[in-house]
DRENBA-895644 format. One record per residue: residue in three letters; chain; x negated, y, z negated of N, C-alpha, C, O in turn. Coordinates in pm, 1 decimal, decimal comma. Last residue first. Layout:
BEGIN
{site 'ALA' 'A' {X Y Z} {X Y Z} {X Y Z} {X Y Z}}
...
% end
This chain:
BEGIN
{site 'UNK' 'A' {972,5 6580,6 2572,1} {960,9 6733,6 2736,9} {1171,2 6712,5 2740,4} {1238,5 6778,0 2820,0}}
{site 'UNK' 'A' {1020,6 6523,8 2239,0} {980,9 6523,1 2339,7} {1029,5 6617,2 2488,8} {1113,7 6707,0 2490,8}}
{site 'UNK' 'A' {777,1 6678,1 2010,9} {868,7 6722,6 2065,8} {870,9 6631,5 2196,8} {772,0 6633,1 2270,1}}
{site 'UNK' 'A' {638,5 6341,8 1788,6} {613,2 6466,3 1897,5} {720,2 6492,8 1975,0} {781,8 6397,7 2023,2}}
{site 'UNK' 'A' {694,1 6278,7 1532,8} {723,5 6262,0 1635,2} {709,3 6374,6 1712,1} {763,5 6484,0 1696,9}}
{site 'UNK' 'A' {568,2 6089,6 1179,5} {601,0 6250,3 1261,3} {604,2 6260,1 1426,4} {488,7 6246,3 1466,6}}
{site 'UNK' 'A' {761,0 5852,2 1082,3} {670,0 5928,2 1124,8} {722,0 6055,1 1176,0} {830,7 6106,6 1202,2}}
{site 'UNK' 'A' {927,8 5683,2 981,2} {845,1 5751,4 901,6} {801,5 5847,5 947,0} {790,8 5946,5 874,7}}
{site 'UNK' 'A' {1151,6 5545,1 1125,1} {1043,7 5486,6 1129,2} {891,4 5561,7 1053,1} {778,4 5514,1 1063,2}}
{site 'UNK' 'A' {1430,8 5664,1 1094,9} {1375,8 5463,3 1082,1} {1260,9 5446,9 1078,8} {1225,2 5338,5 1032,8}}
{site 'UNK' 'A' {1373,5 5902,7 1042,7} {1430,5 5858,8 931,1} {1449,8 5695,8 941,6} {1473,7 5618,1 849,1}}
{site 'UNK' 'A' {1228,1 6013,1 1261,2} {1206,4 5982,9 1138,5} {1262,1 5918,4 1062,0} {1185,7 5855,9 988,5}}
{site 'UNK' 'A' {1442,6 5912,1 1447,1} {1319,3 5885,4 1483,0} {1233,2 5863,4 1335,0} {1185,9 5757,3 1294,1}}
{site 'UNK' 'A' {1656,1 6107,5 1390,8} {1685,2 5972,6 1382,4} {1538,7 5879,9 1376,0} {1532,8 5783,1 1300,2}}
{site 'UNK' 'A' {1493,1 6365,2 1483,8} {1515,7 6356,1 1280,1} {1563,3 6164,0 1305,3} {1499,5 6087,0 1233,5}}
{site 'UNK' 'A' {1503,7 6321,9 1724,0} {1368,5 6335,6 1667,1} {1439,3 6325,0 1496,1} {1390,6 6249,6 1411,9}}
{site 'UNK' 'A' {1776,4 6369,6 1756,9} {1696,5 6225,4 1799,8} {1581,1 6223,5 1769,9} {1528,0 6113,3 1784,3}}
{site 'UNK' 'A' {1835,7 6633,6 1625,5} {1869,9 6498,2 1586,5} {1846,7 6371,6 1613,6} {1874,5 6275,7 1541,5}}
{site 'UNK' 'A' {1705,0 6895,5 1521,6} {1712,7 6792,2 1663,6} {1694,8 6639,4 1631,9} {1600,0 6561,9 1619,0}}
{site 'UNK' 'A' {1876,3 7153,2 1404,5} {1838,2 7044,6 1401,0} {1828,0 6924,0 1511,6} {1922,5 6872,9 1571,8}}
{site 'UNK' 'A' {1856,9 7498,9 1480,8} {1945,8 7398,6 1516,0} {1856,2 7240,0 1454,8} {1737,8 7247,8 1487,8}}
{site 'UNK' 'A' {1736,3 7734,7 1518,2} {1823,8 7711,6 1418,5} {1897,3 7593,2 1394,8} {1984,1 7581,2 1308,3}}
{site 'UNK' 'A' {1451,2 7645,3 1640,6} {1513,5 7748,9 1650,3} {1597,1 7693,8 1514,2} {1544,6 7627,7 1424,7}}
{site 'UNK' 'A' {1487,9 7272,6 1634,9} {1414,3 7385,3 1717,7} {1507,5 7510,5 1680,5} {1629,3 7493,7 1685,5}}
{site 'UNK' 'A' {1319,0 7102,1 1363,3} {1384,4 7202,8 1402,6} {1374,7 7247,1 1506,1} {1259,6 7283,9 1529,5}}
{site 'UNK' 'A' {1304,7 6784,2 1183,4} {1282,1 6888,8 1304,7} {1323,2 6941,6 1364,4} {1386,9 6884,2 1452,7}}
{site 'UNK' 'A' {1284,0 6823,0 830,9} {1401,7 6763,0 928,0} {1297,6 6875,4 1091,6} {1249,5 6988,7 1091,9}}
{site 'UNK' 'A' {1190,4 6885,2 575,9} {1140,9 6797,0 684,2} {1178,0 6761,1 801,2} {1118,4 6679,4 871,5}}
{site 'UNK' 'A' {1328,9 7053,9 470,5} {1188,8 7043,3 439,3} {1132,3 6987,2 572,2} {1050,4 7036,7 649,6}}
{site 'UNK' 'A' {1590,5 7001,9 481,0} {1577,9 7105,8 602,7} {1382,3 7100,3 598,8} {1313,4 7132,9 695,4}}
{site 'UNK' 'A' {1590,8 6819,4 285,4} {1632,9 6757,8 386,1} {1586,5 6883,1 533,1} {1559,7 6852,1 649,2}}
{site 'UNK' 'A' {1574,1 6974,3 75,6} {1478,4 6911,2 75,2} {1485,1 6854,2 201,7} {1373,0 6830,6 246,9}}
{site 'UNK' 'A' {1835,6 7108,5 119,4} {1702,9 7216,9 98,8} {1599,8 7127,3 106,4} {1499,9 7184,7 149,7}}
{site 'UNK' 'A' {1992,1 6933,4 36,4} {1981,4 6982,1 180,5} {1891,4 7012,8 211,0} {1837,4 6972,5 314,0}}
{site 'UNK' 'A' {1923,3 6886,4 -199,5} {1882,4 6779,4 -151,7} {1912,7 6847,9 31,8} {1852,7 6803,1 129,5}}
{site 'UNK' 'A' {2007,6 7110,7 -334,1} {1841,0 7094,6 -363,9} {1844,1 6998,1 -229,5} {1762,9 7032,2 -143,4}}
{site 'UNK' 'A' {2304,7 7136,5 -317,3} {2220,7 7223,9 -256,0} {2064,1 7163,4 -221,7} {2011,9 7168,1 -110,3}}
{site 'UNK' 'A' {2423,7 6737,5 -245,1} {2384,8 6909,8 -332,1} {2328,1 6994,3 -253,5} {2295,8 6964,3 -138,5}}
{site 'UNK' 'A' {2614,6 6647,9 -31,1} {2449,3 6639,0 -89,8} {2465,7 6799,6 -91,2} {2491,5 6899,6 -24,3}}
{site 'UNK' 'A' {2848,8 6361,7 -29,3} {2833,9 6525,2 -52,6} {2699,7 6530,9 -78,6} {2649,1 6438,2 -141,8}}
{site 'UNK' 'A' {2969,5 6079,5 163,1} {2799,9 6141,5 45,2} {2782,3 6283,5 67,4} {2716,1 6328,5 160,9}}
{site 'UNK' 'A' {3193,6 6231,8 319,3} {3105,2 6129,2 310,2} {3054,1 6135,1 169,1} {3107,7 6197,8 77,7}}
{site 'UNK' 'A' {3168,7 6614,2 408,6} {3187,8 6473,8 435,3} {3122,8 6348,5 380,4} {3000,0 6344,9 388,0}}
{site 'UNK' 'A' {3030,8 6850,5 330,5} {3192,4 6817,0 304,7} {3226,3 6685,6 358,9} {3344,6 6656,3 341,3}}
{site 'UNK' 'A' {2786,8 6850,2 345,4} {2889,2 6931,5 209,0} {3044,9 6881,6 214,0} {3136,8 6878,0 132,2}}
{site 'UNK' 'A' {2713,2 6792,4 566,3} {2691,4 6698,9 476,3} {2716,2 6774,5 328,3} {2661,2 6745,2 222,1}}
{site 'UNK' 'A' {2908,8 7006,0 772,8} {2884,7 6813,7 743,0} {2846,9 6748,5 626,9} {2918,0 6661,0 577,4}}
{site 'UNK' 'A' {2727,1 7208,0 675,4} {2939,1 7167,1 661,9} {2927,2 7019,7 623,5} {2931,0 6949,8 522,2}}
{site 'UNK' 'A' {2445,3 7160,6 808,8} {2483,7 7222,5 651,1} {2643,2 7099,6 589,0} {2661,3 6998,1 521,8}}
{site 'UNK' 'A' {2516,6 7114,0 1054,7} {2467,8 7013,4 957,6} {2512,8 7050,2 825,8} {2592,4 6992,3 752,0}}
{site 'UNK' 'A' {2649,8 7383,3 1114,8} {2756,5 7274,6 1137,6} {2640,3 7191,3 1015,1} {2669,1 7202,0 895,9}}
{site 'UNK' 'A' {2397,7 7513,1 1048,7} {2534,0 7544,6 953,3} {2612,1 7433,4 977,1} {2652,4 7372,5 878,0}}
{site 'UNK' 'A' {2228,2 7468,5 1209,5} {2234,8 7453,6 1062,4} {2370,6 7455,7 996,5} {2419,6 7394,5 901,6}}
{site 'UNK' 'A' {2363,1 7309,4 1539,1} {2331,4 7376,7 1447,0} {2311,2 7375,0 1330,5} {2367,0 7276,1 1282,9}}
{site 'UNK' 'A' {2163,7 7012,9 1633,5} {2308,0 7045,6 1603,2} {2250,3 7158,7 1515,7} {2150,0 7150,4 1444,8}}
{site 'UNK' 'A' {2081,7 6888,4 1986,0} {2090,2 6938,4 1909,3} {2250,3 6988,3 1744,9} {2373,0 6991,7 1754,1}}
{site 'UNK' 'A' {2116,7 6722,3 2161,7} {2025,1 6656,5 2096,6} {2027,4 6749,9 1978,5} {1981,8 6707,6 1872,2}}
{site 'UNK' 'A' {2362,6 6815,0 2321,3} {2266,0 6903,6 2365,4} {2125,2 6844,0 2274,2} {2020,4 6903,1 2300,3}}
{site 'UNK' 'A' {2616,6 6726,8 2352,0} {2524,3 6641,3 2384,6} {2408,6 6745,2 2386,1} {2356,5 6743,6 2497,7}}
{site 'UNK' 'A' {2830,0 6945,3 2245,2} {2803,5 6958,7 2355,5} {2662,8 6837,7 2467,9} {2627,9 6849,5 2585,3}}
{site 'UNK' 'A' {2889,8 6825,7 1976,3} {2991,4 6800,7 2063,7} {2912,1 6834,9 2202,0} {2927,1 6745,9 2285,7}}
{site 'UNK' 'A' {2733,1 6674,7 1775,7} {2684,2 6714,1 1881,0} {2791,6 6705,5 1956,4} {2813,4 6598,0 2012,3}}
{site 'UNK' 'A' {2884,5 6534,8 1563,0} {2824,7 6668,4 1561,4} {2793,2 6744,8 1647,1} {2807,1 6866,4 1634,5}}
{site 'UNK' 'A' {2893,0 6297,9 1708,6} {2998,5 6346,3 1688,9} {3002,4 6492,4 1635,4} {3100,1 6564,8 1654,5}}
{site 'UNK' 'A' {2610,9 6244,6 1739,7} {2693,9 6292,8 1861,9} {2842,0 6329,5 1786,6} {2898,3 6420,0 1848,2}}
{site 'UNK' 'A' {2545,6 6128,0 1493,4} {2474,9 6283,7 1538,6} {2576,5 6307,4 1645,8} {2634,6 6414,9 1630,8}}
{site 'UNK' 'A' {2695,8 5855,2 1480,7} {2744,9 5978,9 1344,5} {2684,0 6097,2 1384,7} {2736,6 6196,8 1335,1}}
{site 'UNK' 'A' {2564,9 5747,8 1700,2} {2747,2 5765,9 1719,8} {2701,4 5865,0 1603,6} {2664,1 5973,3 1648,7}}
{site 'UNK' 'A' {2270,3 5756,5 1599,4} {2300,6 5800,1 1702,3} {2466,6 5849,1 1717,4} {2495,1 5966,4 1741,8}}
{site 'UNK' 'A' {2345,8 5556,3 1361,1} {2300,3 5679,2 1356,8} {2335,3 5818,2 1448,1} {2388,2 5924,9 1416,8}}
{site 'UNK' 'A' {2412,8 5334,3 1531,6} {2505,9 5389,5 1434,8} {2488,6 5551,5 1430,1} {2564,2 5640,7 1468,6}}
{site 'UNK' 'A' {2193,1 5297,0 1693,0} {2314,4 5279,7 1752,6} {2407,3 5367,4 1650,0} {2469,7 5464,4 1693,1}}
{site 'UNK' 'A' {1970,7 5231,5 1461,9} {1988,0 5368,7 1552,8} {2127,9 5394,8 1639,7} {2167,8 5510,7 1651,7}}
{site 'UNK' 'A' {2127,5 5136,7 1146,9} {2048,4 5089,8 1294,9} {2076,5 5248,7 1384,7} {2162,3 5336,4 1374,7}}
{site 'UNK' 'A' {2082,6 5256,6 828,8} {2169,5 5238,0 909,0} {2118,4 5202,3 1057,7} {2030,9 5286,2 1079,3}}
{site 'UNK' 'A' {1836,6 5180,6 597,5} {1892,7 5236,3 645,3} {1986,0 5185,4 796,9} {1952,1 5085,9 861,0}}
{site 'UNK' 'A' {1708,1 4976,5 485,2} {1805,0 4979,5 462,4} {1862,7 5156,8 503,0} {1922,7 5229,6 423,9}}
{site 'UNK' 'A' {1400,2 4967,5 647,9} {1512,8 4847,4 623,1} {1673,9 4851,2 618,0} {1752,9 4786,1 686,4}}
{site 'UNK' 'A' {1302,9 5168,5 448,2} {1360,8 5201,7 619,9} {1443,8 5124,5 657,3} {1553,0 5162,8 699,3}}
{site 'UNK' 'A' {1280,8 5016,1 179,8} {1355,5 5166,0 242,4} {1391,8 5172,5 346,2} {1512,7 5183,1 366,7}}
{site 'UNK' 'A' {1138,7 4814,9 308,6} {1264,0 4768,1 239,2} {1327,9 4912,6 267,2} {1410,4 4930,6 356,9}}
{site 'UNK' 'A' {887,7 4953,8 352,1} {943,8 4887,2 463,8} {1074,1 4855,7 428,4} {1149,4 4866,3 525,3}}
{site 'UNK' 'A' {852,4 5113,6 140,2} {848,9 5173,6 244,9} {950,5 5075,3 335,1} {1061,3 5108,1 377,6}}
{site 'UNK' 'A' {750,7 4862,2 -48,9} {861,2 4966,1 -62,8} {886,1 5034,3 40,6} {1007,0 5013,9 51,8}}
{site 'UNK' 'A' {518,0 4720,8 145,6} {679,0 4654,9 84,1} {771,4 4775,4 76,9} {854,4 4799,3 164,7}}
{site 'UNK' 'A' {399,5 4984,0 70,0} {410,5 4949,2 208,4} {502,0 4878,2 204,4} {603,8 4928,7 251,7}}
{site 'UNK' 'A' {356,4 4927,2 -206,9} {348,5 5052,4 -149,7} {405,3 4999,3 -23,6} {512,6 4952,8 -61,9}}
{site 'UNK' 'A' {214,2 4690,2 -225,7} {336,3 4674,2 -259,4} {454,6 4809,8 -238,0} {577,4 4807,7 -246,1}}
{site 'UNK' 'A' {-58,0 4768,5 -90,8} {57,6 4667,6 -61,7} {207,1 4690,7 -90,6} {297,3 4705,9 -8,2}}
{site 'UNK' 'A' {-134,9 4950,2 -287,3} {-82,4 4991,6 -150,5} {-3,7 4870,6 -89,8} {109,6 4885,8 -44,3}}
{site 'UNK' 'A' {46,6 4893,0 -549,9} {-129,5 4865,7 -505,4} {-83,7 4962,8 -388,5} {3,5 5047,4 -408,7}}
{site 'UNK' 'A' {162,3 4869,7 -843,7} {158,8 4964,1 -776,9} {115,4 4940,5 -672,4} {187,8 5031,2 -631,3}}
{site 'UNK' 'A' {222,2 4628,5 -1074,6} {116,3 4750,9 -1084,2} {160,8 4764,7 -899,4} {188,1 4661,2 -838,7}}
{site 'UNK' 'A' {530,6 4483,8 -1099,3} {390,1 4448,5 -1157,4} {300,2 4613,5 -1076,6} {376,7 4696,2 -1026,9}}
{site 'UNK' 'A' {763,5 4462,3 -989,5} {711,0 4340,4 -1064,2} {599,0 4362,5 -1123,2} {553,7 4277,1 -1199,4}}
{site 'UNK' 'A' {917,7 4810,1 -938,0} {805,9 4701,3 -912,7} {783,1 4612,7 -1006,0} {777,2 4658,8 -1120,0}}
{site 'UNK' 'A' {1129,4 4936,7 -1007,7} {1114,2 4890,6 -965,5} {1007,6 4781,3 -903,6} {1034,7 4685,6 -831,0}}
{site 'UNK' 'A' {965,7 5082,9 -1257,2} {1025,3 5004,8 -1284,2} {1094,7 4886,8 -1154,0} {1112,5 4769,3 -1186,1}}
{site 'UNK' 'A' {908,8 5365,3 -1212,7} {812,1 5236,5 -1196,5} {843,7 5107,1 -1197,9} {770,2 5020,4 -1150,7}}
{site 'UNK' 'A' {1103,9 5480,7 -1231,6} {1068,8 5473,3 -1067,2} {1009,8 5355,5 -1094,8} {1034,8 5252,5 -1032,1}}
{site 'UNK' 'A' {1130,6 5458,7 -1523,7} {1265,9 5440,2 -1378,3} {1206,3 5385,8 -1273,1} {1233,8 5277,0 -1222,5}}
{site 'UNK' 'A' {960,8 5642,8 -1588,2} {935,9 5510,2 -1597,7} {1031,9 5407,0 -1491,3} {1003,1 5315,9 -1413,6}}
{site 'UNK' 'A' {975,1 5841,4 -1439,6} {933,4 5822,5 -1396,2} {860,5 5663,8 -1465,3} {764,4 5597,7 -1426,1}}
{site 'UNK' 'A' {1265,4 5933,4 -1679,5} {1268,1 5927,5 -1510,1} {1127,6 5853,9 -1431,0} {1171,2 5790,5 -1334,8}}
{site 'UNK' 'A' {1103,3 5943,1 -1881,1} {1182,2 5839,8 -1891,1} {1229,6 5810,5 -1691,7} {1224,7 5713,1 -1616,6}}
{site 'UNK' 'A' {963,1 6170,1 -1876,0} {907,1 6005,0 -1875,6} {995,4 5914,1 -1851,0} {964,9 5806,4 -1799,7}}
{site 'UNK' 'A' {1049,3 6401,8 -1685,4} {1060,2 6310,9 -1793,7} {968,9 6189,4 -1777,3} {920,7 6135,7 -1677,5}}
{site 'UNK' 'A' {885,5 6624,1 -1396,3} {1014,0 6511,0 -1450,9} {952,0 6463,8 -1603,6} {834,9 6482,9 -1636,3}}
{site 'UNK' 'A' {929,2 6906,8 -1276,0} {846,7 6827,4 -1415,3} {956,0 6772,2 -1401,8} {1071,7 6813,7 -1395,3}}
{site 'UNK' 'A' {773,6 7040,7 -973,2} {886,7 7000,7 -1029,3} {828,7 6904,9 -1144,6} {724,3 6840,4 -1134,3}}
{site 'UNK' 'A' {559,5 7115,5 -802,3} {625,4 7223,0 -845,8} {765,0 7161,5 -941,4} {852,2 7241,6 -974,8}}
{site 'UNK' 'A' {453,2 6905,6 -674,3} {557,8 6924,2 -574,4} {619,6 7097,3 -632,3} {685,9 7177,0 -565,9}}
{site 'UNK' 'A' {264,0 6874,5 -831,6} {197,9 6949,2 -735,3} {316,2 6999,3 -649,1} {308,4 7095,5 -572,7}}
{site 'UNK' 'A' {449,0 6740,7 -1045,1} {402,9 6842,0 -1091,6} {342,4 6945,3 -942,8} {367,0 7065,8 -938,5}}
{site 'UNK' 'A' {452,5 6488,9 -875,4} {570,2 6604,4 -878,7} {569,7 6697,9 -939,7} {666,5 6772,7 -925,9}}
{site 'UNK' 'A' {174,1 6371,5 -892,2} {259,7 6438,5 -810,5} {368,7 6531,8 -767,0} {379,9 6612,5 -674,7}}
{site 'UNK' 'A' {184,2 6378,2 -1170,5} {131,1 6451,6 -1085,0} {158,9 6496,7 -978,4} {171,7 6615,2 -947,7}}
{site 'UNK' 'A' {393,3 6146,1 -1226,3} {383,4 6317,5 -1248,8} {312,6 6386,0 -1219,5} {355,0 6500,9 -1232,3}}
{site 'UNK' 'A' {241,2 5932,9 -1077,7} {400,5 6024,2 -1032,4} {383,2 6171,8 -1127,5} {362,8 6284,1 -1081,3}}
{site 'UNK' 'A' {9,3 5915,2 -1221,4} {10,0 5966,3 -1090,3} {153,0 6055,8 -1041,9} {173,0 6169,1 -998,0}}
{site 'UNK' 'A' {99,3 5852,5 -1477,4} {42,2 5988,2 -1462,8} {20,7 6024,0 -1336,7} {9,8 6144,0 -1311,3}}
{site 'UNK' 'A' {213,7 5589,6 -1409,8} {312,8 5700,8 -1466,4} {239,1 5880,5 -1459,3} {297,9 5987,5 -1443,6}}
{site 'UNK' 'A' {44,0 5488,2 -1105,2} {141,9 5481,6 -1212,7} {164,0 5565,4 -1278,6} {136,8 5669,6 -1219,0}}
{site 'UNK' 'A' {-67,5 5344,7 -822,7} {49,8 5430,1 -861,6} {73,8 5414,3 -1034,6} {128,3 5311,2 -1074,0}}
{site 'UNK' 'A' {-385,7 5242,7 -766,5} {-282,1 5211,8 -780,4} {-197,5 5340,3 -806,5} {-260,9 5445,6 -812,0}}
{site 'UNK' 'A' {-621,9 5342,4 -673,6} {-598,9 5187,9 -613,2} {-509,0 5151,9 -638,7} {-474,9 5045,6 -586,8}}
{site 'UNK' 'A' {-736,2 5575,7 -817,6} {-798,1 5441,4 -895,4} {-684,8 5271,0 -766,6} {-686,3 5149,2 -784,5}}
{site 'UNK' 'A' {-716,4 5827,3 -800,0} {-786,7 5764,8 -709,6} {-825,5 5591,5 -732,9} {-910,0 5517,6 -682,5}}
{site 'UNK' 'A' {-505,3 5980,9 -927,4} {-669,2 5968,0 -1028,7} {-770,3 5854,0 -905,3} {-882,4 5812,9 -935,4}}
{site 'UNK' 'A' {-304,1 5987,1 -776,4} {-357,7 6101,5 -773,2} {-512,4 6090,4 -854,5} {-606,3 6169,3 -844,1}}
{site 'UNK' 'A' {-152,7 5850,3 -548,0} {-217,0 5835,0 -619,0} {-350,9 5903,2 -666,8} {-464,4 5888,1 -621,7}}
{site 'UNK' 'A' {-20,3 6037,0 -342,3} {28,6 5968,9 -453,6} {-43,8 5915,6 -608,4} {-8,9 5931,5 -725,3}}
{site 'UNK' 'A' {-262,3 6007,7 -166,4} {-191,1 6168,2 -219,3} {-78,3 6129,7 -320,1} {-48,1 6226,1 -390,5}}
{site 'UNK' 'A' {-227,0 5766,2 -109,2} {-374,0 5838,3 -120,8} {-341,9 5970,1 -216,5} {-399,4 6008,8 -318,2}}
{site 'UNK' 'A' {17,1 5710,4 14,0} {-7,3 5644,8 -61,2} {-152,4 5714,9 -165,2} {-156,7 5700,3 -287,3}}
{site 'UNK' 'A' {-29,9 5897,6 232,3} {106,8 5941,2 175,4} {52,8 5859,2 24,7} {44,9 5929,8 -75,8}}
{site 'UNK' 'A' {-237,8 5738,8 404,4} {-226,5 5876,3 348,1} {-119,3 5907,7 248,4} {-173,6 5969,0 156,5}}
{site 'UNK' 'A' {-59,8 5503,8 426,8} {-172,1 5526,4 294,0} {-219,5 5660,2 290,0} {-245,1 5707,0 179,1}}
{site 'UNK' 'A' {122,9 5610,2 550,0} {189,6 5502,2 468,0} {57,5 5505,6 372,1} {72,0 5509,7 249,9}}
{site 'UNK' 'A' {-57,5 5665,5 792,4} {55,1 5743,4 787,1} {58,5 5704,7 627,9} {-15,3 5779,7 564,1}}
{site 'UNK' 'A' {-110,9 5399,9 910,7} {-211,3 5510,7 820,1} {-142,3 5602,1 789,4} {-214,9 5649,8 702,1}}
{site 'UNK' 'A' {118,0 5255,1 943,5} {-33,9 5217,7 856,3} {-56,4 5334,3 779,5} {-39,7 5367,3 662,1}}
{site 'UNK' 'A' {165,0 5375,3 1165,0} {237,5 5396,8 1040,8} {161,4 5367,4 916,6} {147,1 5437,1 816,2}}
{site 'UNK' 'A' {-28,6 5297,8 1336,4} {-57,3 5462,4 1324,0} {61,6 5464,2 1184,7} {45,6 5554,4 1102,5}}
{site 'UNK' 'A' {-31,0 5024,8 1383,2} {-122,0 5134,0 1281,6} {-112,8 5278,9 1300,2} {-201,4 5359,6 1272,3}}
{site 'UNK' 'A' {329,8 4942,8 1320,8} {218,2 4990,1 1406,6} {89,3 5047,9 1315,2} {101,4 5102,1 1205,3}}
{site 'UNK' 'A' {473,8 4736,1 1037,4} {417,1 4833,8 1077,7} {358,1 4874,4 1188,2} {254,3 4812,3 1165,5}}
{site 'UNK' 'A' {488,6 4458,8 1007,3} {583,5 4528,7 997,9} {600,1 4687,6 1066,3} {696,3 4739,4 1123,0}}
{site 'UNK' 'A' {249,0 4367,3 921,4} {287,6 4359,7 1052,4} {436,7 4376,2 1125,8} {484,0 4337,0 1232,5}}
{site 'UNK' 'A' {227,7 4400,8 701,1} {137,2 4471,0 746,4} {184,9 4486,4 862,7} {177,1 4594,6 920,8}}
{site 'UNK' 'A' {352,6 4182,6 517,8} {426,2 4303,7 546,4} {276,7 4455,7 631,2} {261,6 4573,5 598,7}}
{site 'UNK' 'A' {385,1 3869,0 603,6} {316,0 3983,1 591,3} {338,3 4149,5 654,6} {340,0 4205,5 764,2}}
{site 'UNK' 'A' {616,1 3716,1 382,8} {613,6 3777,4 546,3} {451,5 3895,1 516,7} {432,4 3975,1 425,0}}
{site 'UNK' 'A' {618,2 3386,4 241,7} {579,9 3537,6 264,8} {549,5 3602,0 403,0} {484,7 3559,7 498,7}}
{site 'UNK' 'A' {628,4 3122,9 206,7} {735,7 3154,1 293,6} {720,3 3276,0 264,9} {834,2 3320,6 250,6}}
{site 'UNK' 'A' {382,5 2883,8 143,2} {422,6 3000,6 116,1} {498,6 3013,0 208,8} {479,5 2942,1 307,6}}
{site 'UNK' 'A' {410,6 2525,9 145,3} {393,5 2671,7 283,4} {424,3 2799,9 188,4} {544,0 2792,3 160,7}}
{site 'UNK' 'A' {307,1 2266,6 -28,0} {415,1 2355,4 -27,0} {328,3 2502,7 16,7} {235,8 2563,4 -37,4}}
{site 'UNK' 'A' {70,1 2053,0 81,2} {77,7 2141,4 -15,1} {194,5 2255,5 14,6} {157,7 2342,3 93,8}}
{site 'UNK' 'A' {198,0 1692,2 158,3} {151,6 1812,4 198,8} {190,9 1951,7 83,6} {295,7 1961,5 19,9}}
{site 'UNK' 'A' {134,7 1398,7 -6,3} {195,3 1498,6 65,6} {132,4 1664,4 78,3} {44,5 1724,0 16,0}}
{site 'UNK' 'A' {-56,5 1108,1 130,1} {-68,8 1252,6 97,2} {17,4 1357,7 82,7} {-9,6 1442,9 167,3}}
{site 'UNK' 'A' {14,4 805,7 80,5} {63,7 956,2 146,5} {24,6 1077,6 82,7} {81,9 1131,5 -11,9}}
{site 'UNK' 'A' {-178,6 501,0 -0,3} {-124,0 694,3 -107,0} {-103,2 686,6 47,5} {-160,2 610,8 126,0}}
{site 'UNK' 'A' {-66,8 182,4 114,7} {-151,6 333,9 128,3} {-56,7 439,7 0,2} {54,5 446,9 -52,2}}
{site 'UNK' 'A' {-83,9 -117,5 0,0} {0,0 0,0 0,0} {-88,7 124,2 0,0} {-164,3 159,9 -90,4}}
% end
């Protein structure tokens, strides 16, 4: 009677590197770099307040134990990049996205004024406070007065910063 060897149980982990292009890569550890503010390779409670101290804003401990709290265990860039990817993850598919900007966009112009955006997201849906518009106009890409909504859809699945396109 022969031993069978059985075989050593497959990890079933996705590598979350390849989730990414490298230009998000690097994108994702810059952001990660400037997070981590004592340079030590990880995120934790004195980094976040630092950070949001540089943002100009003091959170609690208790708020930035919160944050930490989502993670199993210390911070790394890995697990950095997990978070990122689960975030984008759970946002809505571009098809969707796209139908909820055109209905703003009555004239198809890619564009939608401030104020209509403003209305919209004051009065429809998920109401968003003043701060969080104000944080939302931070980043959102503008031409002139208007928000350009296939470049903001662009960001908001895939991180990055997107060149105007012709």
């Amino acid at each position: 009677m022969s031993k069978s060897k059985g075989k050593k149980p497959q990890r079933s982990g996705s590598n979350v590197f390849a989730a990414f292009d490298q230009q998000q890569i690097q994108e994702f550890k810059e952001a990660f770099t400037i997070i981590d503010q004592n340079r030590d390779g990880f995120i934790d409670e004195k980094d976040l307040a630092d950070m949001w101290a540089s943002l100009g804003v003091v959170k609690d401990g208790g708020f930035l134990k919160d944050m930490l709290k989502v993670s199993p265990g210390p911070i790394n860039f890995t697990m950095f990049l997990t978070f990122m990817g689960e975030k984008l993850a759970d946002t809505d598919s571009e098809d969707v996205l796209n139908s909820a900007f055109l209905t703003l966009d009555e004239n198809q112009t890619g564009l939608i004024s401030k104020q209509d955006f403003t209305n919209a997201l004051t009065q429809l849906g998920d109401r968003f406070t003043k701060e969080e518009i104000n944080q939302m106009y931070d980043i959102a890409p503008m031409k002139g007065d208007s928000v350009d909504w296939k470049r903001f859809i662009k960001l908001i699945k895939y991180g990055g910063d997107f060149e105007e396109e012709a």
